[in-house]
Backbone and ligand atoms as CSV (ligand in chain L), in Angstrom:
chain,resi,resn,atom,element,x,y,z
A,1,UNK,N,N,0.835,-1.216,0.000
A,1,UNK,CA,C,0.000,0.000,0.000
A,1,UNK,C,C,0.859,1.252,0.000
A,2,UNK,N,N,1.886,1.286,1.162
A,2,UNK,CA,C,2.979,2.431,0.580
A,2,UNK,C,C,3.528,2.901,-0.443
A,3,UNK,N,N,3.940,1.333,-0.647
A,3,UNK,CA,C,4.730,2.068,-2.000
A,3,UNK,C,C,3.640,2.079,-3.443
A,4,UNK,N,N,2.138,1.677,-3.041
A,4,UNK,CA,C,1.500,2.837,-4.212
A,4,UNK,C,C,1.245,3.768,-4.039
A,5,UNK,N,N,1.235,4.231,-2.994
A,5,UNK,CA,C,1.252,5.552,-2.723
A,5,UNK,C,C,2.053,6.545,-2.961
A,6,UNK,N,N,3.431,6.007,-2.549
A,6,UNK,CA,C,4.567,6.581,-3.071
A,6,UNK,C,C,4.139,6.397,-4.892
A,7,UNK,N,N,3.775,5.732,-5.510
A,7,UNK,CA,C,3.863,5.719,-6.836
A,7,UNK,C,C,3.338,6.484,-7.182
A,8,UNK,N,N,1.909,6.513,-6.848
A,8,UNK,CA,C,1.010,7.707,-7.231
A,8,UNK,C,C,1.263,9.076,-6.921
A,9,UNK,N,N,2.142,9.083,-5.432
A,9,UNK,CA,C,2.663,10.457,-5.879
A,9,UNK,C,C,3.834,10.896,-6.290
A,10,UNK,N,N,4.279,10.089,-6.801
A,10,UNK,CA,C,5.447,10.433,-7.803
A,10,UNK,C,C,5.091,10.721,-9.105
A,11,UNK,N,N,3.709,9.536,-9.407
A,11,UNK,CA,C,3.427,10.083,-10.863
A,11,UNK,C,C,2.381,11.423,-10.758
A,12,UNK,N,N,1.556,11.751,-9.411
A,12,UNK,CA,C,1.160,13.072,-9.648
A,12,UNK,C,C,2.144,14.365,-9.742
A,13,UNK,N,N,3.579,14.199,-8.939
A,13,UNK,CA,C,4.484,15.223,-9.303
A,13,UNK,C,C,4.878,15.212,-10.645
A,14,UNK,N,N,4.764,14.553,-11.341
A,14,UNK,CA,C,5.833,14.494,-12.601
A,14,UNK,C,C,4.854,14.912,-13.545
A,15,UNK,N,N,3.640,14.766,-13.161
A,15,UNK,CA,C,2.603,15.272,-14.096
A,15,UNK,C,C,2.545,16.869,-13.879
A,16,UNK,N,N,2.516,17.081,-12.862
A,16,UNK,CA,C,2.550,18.745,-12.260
A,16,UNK,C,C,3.887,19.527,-13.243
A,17,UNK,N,N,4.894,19.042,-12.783
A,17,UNK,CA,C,6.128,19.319,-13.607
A,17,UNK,C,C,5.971,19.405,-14.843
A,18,UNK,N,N,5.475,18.398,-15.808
A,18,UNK,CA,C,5.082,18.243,-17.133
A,18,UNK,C,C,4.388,19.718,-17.528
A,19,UNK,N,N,3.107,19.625,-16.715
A,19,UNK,CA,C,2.320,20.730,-17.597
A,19,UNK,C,C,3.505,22.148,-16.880
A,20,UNK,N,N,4.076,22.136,-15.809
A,20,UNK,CA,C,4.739,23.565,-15.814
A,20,UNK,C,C,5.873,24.082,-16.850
A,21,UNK,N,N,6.511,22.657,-16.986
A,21,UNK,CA,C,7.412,22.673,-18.141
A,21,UNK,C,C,6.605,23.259,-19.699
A,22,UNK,N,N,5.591,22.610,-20.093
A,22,UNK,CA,C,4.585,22.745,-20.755
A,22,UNK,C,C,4.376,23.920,-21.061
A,23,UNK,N,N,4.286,24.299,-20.176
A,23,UNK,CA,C,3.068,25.812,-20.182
A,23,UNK,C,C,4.139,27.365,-20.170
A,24,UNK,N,N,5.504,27.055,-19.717
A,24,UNK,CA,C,6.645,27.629,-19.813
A,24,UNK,C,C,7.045,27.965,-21.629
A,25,UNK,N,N,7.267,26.336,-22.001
A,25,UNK,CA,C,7.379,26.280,-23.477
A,25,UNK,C,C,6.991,27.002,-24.095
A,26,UNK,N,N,4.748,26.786,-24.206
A,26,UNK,CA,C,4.311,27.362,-24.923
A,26,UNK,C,C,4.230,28.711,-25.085
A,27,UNK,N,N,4.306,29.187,-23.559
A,27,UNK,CA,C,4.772,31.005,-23.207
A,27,UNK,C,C,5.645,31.447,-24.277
A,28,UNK,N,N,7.049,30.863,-24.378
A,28,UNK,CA,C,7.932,31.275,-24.955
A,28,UNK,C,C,8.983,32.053,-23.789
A,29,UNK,N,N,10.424,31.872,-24.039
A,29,UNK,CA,C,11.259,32.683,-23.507
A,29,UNK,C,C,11.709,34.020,-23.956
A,30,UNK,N,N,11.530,35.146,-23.566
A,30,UNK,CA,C,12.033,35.797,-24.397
A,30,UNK,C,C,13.754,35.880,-24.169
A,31,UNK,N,N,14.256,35.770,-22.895
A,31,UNK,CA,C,15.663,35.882,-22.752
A,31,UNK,C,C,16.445,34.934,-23.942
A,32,UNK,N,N,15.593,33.858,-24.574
A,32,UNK,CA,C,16.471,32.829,-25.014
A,32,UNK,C,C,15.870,33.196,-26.451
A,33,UNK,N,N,14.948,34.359,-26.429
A,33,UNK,CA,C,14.377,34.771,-27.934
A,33,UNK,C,C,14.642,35.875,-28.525
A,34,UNK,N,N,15.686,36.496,-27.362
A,34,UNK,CA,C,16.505,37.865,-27.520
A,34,UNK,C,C,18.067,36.927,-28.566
A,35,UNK,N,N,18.101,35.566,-27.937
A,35,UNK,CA,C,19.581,35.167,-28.503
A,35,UNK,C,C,19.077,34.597,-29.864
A,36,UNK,N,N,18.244,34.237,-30.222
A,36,UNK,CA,C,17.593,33.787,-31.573
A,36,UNK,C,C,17.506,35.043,-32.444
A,37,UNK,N,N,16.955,36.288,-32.267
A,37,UNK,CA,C,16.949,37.363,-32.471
A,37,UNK,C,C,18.285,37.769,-33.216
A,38,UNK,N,N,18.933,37.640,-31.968
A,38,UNK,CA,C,20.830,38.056,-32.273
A,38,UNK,C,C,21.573,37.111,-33.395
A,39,UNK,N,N,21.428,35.883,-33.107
A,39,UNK,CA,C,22.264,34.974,-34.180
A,39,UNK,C,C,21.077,34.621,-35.583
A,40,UNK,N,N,20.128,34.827,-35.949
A,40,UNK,CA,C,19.382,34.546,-36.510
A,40,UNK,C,C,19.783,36.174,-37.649
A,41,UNK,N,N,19.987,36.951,-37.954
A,41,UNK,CA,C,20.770,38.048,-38.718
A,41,UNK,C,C,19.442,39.141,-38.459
A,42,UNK,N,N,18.137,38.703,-37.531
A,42,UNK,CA,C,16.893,39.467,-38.075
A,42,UNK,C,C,17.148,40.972,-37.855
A,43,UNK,N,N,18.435,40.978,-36.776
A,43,UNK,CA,C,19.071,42.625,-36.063
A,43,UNK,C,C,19.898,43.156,-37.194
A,44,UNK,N,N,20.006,42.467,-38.085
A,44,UNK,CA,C,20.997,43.289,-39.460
A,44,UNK,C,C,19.918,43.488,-40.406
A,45,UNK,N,N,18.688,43.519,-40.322
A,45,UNK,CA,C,18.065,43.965,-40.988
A,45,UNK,C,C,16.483,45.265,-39.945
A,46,UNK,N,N,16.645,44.732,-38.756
A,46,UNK,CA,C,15.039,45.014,-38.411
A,46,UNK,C,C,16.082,45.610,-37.448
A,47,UNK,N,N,15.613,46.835,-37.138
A,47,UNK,CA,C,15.555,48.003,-35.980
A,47,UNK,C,C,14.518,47.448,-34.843
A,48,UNK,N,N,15.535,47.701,-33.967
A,48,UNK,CA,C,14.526,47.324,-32.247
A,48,UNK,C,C,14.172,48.377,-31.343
A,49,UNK,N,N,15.127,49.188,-31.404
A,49,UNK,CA,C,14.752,50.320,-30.619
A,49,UNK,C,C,14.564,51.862,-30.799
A,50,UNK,N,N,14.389,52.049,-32.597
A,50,UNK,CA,C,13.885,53.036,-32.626
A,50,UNK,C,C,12.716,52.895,-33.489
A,51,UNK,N,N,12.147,53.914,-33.942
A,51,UNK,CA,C,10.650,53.079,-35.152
A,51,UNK,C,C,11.570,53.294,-36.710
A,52,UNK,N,N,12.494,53.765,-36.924
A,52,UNK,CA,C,12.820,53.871,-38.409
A,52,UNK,C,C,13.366,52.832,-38.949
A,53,UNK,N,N,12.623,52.668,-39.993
A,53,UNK,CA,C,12.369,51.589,-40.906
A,53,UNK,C,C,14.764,51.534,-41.872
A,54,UNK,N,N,14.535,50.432,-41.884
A,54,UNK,CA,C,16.230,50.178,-42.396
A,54,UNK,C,C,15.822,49.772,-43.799
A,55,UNK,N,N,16.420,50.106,-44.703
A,55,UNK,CA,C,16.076,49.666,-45.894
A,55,UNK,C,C,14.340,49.226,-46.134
A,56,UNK,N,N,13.862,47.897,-46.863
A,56,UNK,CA,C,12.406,47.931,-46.964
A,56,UNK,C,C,11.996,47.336,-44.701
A,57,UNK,N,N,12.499,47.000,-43.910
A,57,UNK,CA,C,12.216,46.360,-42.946
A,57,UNK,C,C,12.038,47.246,-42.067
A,58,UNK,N,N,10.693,46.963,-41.737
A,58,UNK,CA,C,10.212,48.027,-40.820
A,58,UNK,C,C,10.888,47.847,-39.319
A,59,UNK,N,N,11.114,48.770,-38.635
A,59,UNK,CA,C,11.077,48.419,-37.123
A,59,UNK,C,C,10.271,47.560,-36.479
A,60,UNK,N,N,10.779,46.806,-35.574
A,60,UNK,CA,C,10.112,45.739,-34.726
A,60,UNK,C,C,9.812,46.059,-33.732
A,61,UNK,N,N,10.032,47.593,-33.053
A,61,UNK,CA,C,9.659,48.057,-31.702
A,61,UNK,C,C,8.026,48.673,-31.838
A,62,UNK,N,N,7.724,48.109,-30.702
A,62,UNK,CA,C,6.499,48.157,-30.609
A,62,UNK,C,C,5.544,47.517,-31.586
A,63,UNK,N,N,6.164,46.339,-32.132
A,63,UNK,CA,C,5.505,45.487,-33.195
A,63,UNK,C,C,4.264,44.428,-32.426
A,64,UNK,N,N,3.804,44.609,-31.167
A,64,UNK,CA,C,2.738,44.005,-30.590
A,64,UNK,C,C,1.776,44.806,-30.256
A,65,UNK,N,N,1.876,45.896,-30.087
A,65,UNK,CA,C,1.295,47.042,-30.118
A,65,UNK,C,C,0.198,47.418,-31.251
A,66,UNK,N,N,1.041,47.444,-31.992
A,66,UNK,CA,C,-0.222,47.796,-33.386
A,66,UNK,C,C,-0.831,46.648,-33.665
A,67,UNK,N,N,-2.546,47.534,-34.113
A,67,UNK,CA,C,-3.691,46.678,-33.942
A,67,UNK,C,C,-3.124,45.404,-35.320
A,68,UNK,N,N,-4.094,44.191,-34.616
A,68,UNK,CA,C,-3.898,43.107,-35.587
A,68,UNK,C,C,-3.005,42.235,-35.745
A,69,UNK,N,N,-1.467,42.565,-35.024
A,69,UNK,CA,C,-0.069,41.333,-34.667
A,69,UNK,C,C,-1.136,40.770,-33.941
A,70,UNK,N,N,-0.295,39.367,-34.245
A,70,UNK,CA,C,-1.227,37.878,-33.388
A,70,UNK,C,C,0.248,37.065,-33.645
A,71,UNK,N,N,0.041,36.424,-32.787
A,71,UNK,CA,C,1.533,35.694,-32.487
A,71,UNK,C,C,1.790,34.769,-33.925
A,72,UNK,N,N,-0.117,34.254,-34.456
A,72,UNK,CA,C,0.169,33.481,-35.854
A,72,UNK,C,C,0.967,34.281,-36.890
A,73,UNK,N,N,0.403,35.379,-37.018
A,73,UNK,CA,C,1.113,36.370,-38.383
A,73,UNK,C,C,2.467,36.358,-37.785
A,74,UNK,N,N,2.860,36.264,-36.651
A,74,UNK,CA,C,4.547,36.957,-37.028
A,74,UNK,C,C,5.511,34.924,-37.531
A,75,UNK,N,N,4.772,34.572,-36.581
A,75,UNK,CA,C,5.139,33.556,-37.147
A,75,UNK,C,C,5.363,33.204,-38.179
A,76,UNK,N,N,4.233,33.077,-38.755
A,76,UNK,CA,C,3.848,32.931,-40.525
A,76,UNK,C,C,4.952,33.412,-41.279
A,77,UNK,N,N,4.959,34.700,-40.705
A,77,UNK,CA,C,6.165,36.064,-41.373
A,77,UNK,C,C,7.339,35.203,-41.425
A,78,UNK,N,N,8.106,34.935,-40.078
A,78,UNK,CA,C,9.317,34.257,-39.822
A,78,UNK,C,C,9.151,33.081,-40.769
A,79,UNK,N,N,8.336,32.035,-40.538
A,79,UNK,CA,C,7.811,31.084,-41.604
A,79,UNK,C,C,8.789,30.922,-42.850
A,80,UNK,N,N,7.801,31.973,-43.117
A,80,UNK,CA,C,7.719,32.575,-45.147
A,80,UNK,C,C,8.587,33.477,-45.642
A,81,UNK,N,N,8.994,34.363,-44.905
A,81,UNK,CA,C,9.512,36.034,-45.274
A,81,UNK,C,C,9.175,36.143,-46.429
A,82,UNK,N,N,9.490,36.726,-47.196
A,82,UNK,CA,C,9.271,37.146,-48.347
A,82,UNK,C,C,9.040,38.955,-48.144
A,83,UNK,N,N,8.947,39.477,-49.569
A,83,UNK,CA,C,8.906,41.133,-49.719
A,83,UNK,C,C,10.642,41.235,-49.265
A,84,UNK,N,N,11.176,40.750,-49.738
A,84,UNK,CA,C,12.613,41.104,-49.024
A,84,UNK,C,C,13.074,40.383,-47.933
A,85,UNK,N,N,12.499,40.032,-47.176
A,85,UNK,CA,C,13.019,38.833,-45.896
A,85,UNK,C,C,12.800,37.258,-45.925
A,86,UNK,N,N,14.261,36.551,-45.921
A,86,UNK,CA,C,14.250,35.102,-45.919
A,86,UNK,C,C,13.285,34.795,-45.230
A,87,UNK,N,N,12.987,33.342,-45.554
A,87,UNK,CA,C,12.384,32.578,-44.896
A,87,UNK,C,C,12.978,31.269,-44.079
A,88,UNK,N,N,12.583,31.347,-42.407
A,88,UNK,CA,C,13.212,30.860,-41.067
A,88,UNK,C,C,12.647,29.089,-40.925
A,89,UNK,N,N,11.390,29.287,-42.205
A,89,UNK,CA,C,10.856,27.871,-41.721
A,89,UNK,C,C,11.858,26.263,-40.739
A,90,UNK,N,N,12.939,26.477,-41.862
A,90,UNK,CA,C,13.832,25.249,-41.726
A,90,UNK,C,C,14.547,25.966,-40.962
A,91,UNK,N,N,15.185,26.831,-40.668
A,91,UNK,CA,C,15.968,27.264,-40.075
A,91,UNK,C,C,16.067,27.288,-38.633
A,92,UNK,N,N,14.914,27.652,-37.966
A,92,UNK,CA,C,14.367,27.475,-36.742
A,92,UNK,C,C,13.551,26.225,-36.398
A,93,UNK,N,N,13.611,26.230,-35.105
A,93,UNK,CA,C,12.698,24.866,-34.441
A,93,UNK,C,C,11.514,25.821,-33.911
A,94,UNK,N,N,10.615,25.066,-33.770
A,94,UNK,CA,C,8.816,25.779,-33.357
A,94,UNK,C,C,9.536,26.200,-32.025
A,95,UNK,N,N,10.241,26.410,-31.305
A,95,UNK,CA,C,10.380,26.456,-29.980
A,95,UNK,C,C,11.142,27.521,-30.041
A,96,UNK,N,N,12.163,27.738,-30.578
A,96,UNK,CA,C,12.838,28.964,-31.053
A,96,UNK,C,C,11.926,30.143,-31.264
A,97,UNK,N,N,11.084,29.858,-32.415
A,97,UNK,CA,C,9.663,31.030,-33.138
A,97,UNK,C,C,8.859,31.213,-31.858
A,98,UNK,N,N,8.643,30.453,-30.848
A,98,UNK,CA,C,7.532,30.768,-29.721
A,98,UNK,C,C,8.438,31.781,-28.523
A,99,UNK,N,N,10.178,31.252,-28.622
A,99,UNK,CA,C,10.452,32.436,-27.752
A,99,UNK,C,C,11.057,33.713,-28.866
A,100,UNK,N,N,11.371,33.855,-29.443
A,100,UNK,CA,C,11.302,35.022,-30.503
A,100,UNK,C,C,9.969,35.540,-30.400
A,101,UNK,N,N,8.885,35.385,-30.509
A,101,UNK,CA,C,7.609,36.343,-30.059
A,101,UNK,C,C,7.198,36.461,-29.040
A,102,UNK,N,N,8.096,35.699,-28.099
A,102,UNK,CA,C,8.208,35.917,-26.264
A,102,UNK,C,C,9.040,37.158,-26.368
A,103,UNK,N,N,10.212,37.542,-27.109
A,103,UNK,CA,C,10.876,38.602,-27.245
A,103,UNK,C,C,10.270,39.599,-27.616
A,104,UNK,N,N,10.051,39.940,-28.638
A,104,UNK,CA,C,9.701,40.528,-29.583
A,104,UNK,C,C,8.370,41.541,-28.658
A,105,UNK,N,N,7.638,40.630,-28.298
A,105,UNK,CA,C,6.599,41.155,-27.105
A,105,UNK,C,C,6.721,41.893,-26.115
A,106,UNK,N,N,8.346,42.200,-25.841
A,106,UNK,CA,C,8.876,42.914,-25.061
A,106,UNK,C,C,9.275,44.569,-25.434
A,107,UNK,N,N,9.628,44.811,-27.193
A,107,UNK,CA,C,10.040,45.500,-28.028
A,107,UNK,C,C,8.880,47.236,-27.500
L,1,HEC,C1,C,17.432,40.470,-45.146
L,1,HEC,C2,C,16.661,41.315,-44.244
L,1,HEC,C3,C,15.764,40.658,-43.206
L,1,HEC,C4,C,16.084,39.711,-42.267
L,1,HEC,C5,C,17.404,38.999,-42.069
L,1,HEC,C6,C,14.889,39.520,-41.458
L,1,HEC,N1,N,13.869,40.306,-41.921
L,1,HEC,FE1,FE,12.016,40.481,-41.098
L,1,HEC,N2,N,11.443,41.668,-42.642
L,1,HEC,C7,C,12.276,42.149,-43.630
L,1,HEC,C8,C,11.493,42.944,-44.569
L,1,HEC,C9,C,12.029,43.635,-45.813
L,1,HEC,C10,C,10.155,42.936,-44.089
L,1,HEC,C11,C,8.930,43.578,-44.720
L,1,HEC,C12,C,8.293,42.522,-45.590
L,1,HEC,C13,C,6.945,42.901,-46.097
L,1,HEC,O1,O,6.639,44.086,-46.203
L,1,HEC,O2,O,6.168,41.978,-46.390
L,1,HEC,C14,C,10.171,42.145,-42.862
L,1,HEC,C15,C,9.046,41.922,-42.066
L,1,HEC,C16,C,9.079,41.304,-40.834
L,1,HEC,C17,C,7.969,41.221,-39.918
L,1,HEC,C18,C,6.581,41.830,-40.130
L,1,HEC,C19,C,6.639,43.211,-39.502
L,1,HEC,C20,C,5.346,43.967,-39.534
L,1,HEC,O3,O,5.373,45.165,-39.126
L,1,HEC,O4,O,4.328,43.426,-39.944
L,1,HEC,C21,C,8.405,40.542,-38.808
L,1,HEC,C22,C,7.606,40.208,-37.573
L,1,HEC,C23,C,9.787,40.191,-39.054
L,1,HEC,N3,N,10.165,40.673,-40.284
L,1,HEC,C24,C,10.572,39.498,-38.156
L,1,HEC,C25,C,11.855,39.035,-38.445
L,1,HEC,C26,C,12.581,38.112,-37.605
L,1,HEC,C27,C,12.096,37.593,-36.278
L,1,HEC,C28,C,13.756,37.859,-38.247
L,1,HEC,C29,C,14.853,36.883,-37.836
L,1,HEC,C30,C,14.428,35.499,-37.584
L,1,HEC,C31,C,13.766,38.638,-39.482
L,1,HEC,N4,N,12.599,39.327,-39.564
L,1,HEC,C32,C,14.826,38.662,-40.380
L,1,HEC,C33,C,13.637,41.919,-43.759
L,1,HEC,C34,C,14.355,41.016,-42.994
């Protein structure tokens, strides 16, 4: 009887853990979406901290702000680029793109 007990609550911790891990993920990091940001070249093209646009790429500050960003479109964006900006599809892992708009959300 103990040690199902002990079982069961080992498997209720690990389930707890799971969804916190989980739910962390799907948040996104931005500290670790500031370094995706950086090695990913998107800072040699996209302005962060002022609004003027660099060549055709608009500034990214305050890019959550204006009506209509949804975490799908920037994605998509990163996705696809196009109009002038590569496309990250292969390049990035889904986990990367979720903390990059954990970042970006910060802008
Ligand atoms: C070679 C230059 C270049 C690089 C590198 C680049 N972009 Fe872009 N990006 C652009 C251009 C140009 C546009 C505008 C495209 C358009 O008008 O459709 C754009 C548009 C965007 C938009 C839409 C902005 C808006 O106001 O709707 C987002 C979001 C974005 N880029 C994010 C990124 C991220 C994140 C990265 C790195 C993973 C990145 N870009 C890398 C050139 C670049």
């Amino acid at each position: 009887m103990k040690l199902a007990q002990r079982i069961l609550a080992f498997g209720f911790s690990a389930m707890l853990m799971s969804a916190v891990a989980f739910g962390a993920d799907k948040k996104g990091d931005a500290k670790k979406g500031q370094e995706v940001f950086e090695n990913s070249a998107c800072m040699g093209c996209h302005n962060t901290d002022n609004d003027e646009k660099r060549g055709n790429a608009p500034s990214l500050k305050g890019l959550f702000k204006k009506a209509g960003t949804t975490d799908a479109k920037v994605i998509d964006k990163v996705n696809k680029g196009g109009n002038g900006m590569p496309p990250y599809e292969e390049q990035l892992e889904p986990a990367q793109k979720t903390d990059l708009v954990a970042y970006l959300k910060t802008l």
